[in-house]
Steps between C-alpha positions, in 0.01 A plus 500: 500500500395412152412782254316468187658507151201691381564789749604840360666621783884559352590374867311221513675350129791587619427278790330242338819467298722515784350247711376237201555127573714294214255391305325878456882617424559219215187624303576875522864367293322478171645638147317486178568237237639538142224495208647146413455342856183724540381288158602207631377481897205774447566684767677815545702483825651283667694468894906542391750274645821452486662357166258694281627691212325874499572833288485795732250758315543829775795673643796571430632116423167498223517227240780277636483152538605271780373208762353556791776427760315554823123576585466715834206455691568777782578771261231388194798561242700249271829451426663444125817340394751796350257810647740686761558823583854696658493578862680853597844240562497357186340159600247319265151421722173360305250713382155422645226514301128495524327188320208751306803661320579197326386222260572153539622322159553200567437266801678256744304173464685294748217496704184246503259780711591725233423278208210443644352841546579597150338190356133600668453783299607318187207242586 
């Protein structure tokens, strides 16, 4: 059963989330830029992926710096180099964190799709 994005049902978002093919998932992964990059690509967002270097702006890890290490699809949340937090046994896990709470500074370019999307809106 599909349900509409536009619905206002908390249920049916929730679903809509829940059940969202790949593609849907990729473009709900989107952090705002820096001014600089803003300047340079005009636009304000873009989809985060792994290798990009980001400044978390909310929560408790706020203005630290670090690489994006691992991009979750199934949970919507991002993982950065050196953000972990102490489990009850003393054991260091990741810290996951959700890609609107943090702004991407500078970009991984090893890609030719990538390029190319940024390049249209310089045109």
């Amino acid at each position: 059963m599909k349900t509409h994005p536009s619905s206002k049902k908390p249920g049916k978002q929730r679903k809509w989330r829940a059940v969202a093919p790949l593609h849907r998932r990729q473009k709900m992964l989107s952090s705002p830029l820096s001014k600089e990059l803003g300047q340079k690509y005009k636009r304000r967002t873009l989809n985060v992926r792994k290798g990009d270097k980001v400044r978390i702006m909310r929560g408790d890890f706020k203005d630290n710096v670090g690489e994006i290490t691992r991009v979750s699809l199934k949970d919507y949340k991002i993982y950065v180099d050196g953000i972990t937090i102490k489990k009850a046994d003393g054991t260091d896990v990741e810290k996951a964190i959700d890609p609107s709470n943090v702004m991407i500074t500078d970009l991984y370019m090893d890609d030719k799709e990538r390029m190319d999307l940024l390049e249209r809106n310089i045109k």
